[in-house]
C-alpha positions in Angstrom: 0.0 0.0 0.0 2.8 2.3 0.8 4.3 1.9 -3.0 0.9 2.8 -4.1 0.6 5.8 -2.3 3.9 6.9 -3.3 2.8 6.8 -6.9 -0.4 8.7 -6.1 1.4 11.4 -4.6 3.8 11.6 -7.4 1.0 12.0 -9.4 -0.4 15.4 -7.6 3.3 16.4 -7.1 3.4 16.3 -11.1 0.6 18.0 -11.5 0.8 20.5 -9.1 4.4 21.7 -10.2 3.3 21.6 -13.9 0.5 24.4 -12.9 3.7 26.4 -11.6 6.0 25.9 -14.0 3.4 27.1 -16.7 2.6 29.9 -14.9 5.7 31.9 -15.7 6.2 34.9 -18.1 8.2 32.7 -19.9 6.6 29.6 -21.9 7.8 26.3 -22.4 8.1 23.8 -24.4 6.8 19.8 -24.1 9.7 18.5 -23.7 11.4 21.0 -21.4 8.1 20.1 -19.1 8.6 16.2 -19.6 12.6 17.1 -18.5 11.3 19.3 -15.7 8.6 17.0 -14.7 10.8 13.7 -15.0 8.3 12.2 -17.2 7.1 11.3 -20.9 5.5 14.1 -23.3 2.9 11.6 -23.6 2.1 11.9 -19.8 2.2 16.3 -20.0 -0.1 16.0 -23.2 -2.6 14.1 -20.5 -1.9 16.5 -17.9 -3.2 19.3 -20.5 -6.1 17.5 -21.1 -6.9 17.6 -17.3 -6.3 20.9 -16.5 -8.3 21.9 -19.0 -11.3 19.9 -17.7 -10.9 21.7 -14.8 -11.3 25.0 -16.0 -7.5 26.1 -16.8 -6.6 27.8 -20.0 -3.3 26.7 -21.9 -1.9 28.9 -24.2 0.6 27.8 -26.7 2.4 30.0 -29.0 5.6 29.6 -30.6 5.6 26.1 -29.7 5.7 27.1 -25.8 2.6 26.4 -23.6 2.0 28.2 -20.4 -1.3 29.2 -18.4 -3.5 32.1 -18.2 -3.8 33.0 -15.0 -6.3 34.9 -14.2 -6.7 35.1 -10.6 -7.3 38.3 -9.4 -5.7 38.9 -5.6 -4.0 41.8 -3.9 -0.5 42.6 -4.2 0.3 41.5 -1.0 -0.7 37.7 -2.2 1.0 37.9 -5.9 3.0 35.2 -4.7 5.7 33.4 -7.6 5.9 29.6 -8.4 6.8 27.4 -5.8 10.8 26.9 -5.3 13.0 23.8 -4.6 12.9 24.0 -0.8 8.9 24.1 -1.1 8.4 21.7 -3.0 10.9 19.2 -1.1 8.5 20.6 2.2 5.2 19.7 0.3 6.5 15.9 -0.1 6.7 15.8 3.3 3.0 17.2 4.1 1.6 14.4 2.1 2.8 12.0 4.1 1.9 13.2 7.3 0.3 16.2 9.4 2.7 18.1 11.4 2.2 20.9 13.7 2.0 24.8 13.1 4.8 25.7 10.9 5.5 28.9 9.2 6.2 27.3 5.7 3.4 25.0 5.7 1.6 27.8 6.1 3.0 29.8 3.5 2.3 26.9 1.1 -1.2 26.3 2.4 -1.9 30.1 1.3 -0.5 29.6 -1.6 -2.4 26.7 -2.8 -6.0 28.5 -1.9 -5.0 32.1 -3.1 -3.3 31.0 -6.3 -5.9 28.1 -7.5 -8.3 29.2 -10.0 -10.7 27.1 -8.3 -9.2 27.6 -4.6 -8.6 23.9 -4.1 -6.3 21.7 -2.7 -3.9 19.3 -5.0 -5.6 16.9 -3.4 -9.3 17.9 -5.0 -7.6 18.6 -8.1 -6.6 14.5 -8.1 -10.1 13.5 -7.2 -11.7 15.7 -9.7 -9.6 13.6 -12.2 -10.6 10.2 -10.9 -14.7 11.4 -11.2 -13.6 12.1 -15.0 -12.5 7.9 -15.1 -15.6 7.4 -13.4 -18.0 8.8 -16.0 -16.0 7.5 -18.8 -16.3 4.3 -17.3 -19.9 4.0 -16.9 -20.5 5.9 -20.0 -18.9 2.6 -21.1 -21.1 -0.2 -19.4 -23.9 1.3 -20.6 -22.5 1.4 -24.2 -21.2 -1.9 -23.8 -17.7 -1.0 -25.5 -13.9 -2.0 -24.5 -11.6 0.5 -22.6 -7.8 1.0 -22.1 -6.7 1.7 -18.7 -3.6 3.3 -19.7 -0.3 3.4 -17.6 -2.3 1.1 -14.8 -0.1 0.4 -11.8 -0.6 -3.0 -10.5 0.5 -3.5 -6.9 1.5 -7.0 -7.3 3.5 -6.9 -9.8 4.9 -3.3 -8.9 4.8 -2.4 -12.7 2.6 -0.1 -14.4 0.9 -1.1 -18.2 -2.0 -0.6 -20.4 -4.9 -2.9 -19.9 -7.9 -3.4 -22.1 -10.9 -4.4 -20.8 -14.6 -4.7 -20.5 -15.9 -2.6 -17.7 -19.0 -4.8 -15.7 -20.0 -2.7 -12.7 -18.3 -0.5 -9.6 -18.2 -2.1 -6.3 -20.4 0.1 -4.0 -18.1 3.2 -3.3 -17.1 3.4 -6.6 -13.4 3.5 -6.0 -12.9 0.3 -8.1 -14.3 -1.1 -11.6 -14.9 -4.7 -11.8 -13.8 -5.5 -15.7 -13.0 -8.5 -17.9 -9.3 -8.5 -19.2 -9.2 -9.3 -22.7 -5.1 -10.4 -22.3 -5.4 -12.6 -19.5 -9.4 -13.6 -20.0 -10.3 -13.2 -16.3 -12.3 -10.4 -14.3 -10.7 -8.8 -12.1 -11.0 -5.6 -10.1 -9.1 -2.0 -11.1 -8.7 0.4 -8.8 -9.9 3.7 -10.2 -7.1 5.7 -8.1 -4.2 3.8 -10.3 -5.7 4.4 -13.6 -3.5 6.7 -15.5 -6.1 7.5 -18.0 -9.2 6.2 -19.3 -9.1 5.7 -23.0 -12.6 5.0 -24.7 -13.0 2.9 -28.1 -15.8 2.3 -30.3 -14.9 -2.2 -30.1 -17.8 -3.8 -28.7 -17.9 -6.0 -25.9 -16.7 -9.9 -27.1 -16.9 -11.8 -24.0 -20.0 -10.6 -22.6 -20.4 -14.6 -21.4 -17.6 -14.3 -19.0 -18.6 -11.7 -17.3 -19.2 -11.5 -13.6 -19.2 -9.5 -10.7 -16.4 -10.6 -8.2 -17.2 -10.0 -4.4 -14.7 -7.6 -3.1 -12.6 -10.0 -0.2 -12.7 -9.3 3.7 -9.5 -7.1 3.1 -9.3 -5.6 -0.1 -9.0 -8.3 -2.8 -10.7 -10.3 -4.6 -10.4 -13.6 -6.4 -11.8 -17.3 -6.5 -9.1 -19.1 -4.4 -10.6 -20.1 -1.1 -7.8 -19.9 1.8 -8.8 -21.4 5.0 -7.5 -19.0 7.7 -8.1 -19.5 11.7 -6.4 -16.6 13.5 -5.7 -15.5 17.2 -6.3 -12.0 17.7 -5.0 -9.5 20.7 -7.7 -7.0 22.1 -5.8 -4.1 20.3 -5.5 -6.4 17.2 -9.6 -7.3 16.9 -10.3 -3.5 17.7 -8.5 -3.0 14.7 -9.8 -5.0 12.7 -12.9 -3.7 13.4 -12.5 -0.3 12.8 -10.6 -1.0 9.6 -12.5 -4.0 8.0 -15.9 -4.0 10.3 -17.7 -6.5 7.6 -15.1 -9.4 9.3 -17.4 -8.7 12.1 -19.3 -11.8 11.3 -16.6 -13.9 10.4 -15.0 -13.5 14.9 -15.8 -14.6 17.8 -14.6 -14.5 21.9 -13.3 -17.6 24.1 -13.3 -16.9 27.7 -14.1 -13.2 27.1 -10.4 -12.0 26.5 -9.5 -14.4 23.7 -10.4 -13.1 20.3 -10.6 -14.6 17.1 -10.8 -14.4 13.1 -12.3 -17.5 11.1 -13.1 -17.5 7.7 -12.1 -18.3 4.1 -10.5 -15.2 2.2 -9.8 -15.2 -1.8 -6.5 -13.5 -1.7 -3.3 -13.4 1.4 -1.8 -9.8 0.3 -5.0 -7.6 2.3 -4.8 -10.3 6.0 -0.8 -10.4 5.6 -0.3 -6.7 5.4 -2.6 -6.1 8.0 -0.8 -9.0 10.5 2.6 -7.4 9.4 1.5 -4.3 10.6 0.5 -5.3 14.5 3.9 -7.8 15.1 3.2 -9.7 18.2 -0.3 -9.2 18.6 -1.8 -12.1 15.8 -1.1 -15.7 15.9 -1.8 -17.5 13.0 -3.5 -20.9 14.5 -4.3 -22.3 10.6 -3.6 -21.0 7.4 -0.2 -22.8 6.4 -0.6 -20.8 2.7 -0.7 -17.2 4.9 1.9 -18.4 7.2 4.4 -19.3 3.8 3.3 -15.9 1.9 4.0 -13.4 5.4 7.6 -15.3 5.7 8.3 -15.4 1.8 7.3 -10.7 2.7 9.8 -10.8 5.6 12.4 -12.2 3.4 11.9 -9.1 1.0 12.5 -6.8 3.6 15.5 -5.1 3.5 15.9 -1.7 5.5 19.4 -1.4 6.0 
């Protein structure tokens, strides 16, 4: 989860410095942004196309692009584009909430006063996902393919163009159930690691194999069936509760201190993660699979 978020955060760091580095006197050109931005020209060319969903004008002349900004504020708030140290200081913020600090808050004010829209980089992001959203129930209804371009996949720690057959959204439309036309299985997409929706006019071929899969206890989904028994610490089953409350069912108390986790689960990444993250206070009583997948993780591990 961690990997993801770092790429998610790249994401808005991307965008968010493109709005500043477009905002000087001075255009640029695509490939100065793609040098600037550490990226393809293909990936700026998509970032155009989203700022100007949200409102933003690009002008390009000479072959230079930059933005017209037109927010009007007082001289005391014509604040420049965002410099090194800034931007080193946002990377931070994303990652965690610190106290009152003078150049958080200089960057806060800077975000809301120079915004066209007076949002965060974080609505900006989420405004972009709604976009995949529409597109992506525009197709279901039309019953044509899509390519989820530049798709990061969190198992294989690779990102890739996928094109599939979009079925339905599980219920807080965060992820698209689809049918994979490479690999002829459903699976589920996250919409949050979709690097752009791409729309084509193929109709749907497989329309017999589709399905909806059952999102799993913790996050994943699939139709392997892994017998797991697990002892649980009070701190551990509060946990539990407050993150995945519909394994509520699935528990139950010995001797009123003694909690526990039964059930079958589809996938071992979602349980493992969350046992790696409490060491000490879960005790795997069956699930030799689980037990073989957390050790084959701690092997991986390398912090020093």
């Amino acid at each position: 989860m961690a990997k993801a978020n770092s790429v998610e955060q790249q994401k808005i760091l991307r965008v968010f410095k493109l709005i500043n580095l477009l905002r000087g006197n001075i255009g640029k050109t695509v490939h100065k942004l793609a040098e600037l931005l550490q990226t393809d020209t293909r990936t700026v060319y998509r970032y155009f196309r989203l700022l100007e969903a949200l409102g933003f004008e690009i002008e390009k002349k000479y072959g230079k692009f930059k933005i017209i900004d037109r927010v009007e504020a007082p001289d005391k708030f014509a604040f420049g584009t965002f410099n090194d140290e800034e931007i080193n200081f946002m990377q931070e913020l994303f990652s965690k909430h610190g106290k009152k600090h003078l150049l958080k808050d200089a960057i806060l004010q800077k975000i809301t006063i120079r915004s066209d829209f007076h949002q965060s980089v974080n609505q900006l992001f989420n405004a972009n996902l709604g976009v995949f959203v529409d597109q992506l129930a525009s197709a279901i209804k039309h019953e044509n393919q899509v390519i989820l371009a530049d798709y990061y996949s969190l198992s294989s720690d690779s990102v890739s163009d996928r094109l599939v057959e979009p079925v339905a959204f599980n219920k807080n439309f965060d992820s698209v159930f689809a049918f994979e036309i490479e690999s002829k299985e459903m699976k589920q997409f996250k919409i949050e690691r979709i690097g752009e929706v791409q729309l084509t006019s193929k109709p749907f071929m497989y329309q017999q194999l589709h399905e909806r899969l059952e999102q799993g206890l913790f996050g994943f989904t699939g139709k392997n069936q892994f017998e797991v028994v697990l002892k649980l610490s009070k701190k551990a089953f509060q946990l539990m509760m407050e993150e995945f409350p519909d394994a509520k069912p699935f528990t139950y108390t010995k001797n009123r201190n003694q909690y526990y986790f039964e059930s079958k689960i589809p996938q071992l990444p979602g349980l493992a993660r969350f046992i790696l993250g409490l060491p000490g206070e879960i005790k795997i009583i069956e699930g030799e699979e689980l037990k073989q997948y957390i050790q084959e993780q701690l092997d991986k591990a390398k912090y020093f």
